[in-house]
C-alpha positions, 0 to 999 in steps of 0.5 A: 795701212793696205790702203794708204800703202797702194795710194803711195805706189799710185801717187806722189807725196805731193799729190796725197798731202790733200788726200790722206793724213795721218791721225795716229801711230797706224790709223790714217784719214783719207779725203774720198771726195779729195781721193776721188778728185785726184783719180779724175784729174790723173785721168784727164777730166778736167771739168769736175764738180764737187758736192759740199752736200754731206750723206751723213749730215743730210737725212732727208737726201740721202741714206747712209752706212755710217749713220744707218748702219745696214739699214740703207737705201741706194745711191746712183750717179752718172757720167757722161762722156758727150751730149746726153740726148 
């Protein structure tokens, strides 16, 4: 996969072992929230908070593609680099 082939320029085996699995012959399963953990850290953030929370399994929170299809809503996020005044 072009995916899982620009994953391995970027990082590690080691690094990926977490991330991305091997489901079949061509198809892989890559980890986001574990995909996106790893960009953080490589980047040097250390305090980083991880969300149990589902998109798909929680309706009432919020919306999502896999579950929608296209009809969706919108999703926001923050981050902050210092105090928030």
């Amino acid at each position: 996969s072009d995916v899982v082939s620009a994953l391995r320029e970027t990082y590690t085996a080691a690094e990926l072992a977490d991330v991305c699995q091997q489901s079949d012959d061509i198809h892989y399963h890559v980890d986001l929230k574990a995909l996106q953990q790893l960009q953080l850290l490589t980047l040097g953030v250390t305090h980083i908070g991880v969300s149990m929370q589902c998109t798909c399994c929680t309706p009432t929170d919020f919306y999502s593609h896999r579950r929608n299809g296209t009809a969706r809503g919108t999703h926001a996020a923050m981050i902050s680099l210092g105090d928030v005044q």
